[in-house]
C-alpha positions in Angstrom: 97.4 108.9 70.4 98.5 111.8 72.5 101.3 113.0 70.1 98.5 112.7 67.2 95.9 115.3 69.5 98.7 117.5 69.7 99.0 118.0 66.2 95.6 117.8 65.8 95.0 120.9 68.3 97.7 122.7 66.8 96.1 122.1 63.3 92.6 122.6 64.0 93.2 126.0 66.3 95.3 127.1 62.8 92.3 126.3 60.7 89.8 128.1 62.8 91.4 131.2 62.7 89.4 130.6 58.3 86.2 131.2 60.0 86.9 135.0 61.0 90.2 136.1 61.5 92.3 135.1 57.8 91.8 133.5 54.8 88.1 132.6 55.2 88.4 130.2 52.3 85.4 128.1 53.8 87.9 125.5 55.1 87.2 125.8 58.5 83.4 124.7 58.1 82.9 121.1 60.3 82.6 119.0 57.1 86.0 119.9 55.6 87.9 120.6 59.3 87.0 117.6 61.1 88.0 115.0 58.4 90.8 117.0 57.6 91.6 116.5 62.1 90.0 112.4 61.1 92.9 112.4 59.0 95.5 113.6 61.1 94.2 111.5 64.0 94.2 108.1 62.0 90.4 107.9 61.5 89.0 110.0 58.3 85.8 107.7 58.7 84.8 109.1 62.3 86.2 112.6 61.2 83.9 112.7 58.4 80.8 111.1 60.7 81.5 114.1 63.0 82.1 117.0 60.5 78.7 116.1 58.3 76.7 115.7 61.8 77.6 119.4 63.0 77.3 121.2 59.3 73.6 119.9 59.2 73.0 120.7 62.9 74.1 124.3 62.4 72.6 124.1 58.7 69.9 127.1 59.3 72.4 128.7 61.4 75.0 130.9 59.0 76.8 134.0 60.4 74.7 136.5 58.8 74.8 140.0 59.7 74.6 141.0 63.3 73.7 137.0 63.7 76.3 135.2 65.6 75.8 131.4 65.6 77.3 129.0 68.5 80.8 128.0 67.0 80.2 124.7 64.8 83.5 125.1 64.0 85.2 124.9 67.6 82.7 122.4 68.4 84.3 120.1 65.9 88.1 120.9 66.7 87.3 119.3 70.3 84.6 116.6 69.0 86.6 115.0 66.5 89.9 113.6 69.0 87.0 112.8 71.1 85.5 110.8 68.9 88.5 108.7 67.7 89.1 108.1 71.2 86.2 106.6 72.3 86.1 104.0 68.8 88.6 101.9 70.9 86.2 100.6 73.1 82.6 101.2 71.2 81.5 101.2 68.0 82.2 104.3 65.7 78.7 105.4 65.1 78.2 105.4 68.9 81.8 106.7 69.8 80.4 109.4 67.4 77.5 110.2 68.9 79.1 110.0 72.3 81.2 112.9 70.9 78.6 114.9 69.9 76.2 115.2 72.8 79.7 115.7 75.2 80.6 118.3 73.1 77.9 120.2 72.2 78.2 123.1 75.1 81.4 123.9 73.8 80.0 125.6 71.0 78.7 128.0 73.1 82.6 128.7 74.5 83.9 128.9 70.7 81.4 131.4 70.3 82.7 133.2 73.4 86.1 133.0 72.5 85.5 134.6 68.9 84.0 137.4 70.5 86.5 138.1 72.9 89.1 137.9 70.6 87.4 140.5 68.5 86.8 143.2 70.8 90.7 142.8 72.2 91.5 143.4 69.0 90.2 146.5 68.6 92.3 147.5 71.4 95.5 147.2 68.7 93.9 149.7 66.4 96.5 152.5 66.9 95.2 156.3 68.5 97.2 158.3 66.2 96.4 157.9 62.4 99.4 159.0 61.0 101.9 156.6 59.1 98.7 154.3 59.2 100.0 152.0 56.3 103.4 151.7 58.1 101.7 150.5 61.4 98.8 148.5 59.8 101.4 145.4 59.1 102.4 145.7 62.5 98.7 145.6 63.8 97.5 142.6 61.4 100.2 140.5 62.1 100.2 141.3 66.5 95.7 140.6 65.9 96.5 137.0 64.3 99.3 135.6 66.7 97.1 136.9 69.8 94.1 135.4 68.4 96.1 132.0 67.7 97.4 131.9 70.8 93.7 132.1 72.1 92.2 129.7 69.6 95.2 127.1 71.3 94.8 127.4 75.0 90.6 127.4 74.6 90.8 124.6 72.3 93.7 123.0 74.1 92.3 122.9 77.6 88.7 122.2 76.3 89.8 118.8 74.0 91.6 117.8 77.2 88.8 118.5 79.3 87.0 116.4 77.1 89.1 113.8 75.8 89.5 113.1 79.7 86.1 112.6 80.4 85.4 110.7 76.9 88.6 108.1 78.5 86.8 107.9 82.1 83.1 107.3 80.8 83.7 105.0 77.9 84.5 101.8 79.4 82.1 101.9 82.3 78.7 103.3 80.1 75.8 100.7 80.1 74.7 98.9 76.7 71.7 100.7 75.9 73.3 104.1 76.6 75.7 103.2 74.2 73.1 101.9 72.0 71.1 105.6 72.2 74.4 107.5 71.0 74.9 105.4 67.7 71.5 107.4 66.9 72.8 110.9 67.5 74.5 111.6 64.5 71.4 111.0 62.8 69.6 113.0 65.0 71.6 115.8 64.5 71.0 115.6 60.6 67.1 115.5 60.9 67.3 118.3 63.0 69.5 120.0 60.6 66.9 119.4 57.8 64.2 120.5 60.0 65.7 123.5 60.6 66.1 124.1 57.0 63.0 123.8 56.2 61.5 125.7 58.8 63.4 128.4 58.1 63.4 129.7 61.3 66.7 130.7 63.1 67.3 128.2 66.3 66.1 129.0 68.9 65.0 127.7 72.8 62.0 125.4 71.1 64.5 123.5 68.7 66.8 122.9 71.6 64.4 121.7 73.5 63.1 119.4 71.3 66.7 118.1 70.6 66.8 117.3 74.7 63.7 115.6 74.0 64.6 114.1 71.3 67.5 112.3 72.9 65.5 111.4 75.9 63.0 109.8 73.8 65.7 107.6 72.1 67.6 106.4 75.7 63.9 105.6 77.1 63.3 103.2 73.7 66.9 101.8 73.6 66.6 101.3 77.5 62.8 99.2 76.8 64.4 97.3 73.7 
């Protein structure tokens, strides 16, 4: 398992870089990335589970002009091992949803990552404009190793942050809690759809009513 979350960071930071920084061939959107990690981690089923959850969460979210959405895509890197991790000792729906809601603030962090890599970038843009094409090379290849090695340590330390705490909490949650989680995945696609229809950019309200949303579930579970 631990040689498997390895590869899986090391993978996953790689494919991330698609979302800004190379290629952008739309493989580093949750749906593709996380079953691709599912895959590499022995568990398509729970990658896929995971990857379909966060596109339709982020669904009315897309990176659209000055509009820069919390990181779906780091989000998933950190969910997914997560995820696989807790299906040893709960079912996958709930070891799913278990991901999710752990992983959900880290989003936030991918975002801050993406832009920190992109204003130290900036830095590499060279004073002096002459012989531009001879140092561009130089410049685009120095910009994607830096912002590699950032995408690895953030999404290093953060799915070993998490995995840890996934390991810890798992065996020791009570029924119903465990119960509430299997519903989260599905959650996450209704607000998705909501969202979409709204047409409304996410805001305060719709996290809100997520929070409430999941409160509402654990209080019913809990009853039942």
């Amino acid at each position: 398992m631990i040689t498997s979350v390895i590869v899986s960071i090391m993978v996953g930071s790689l494919i991330w870089l698609d979302r800004v920084f190379v290629f952008q061939s739309m493989i580093s959107r949750p749906i593709v990335l996380s079953t691709v990690l599912g895959l590499v981690l022995g568990n398509v089923h729970a990658g896929l589970l995971i990857g379909a959850s966060l596109e339709l969460l982020w669904l009315n979210a897309p990176p659209v002009g000055a509009y820069l959405p919390n990181d779906d895509s780091f989000c998933a890197i950190v969910a997914t091992p997560a995820a696989v991790l807790a299906c040893s000792s709960m079912s996958e729906p709930s070891a799913v949803g278990f991901a999710l809601v752990l992983s959900l603030p880290f989003s936030l962090l991918g975002r801050a990552v993406d832009m920190h890599i992109r204003t130290v970038n900036q830095e590499l843009l060279p004073d002096n404009m002459e012989n531009i094409e001879n140092k561009i090379l130089f410049v685009m290849k120095k910009a994607l190793a830096r912002s590699y090695l950032y995408a690895l340590l953030s999404i290093g330390t953060s799915t070993v942050l998490l995995c840890t705490v996934v390991y810890m909490l798992m065996n020791i949650l009570p029924g119903f809690l465990i119960s509430a989680f299997s519903y989260m995945p599905f959650i996450s696609i209704i607000i998705g759809l909501a969202g979409l229809v709204s047409k409304d950019m996410p805001g305060l309200s719709q996290t809100g009513v997520f929070v409430l949303g999941m409160a509402v579930v654990l209080i019913m579970t809990w009853i039942i």
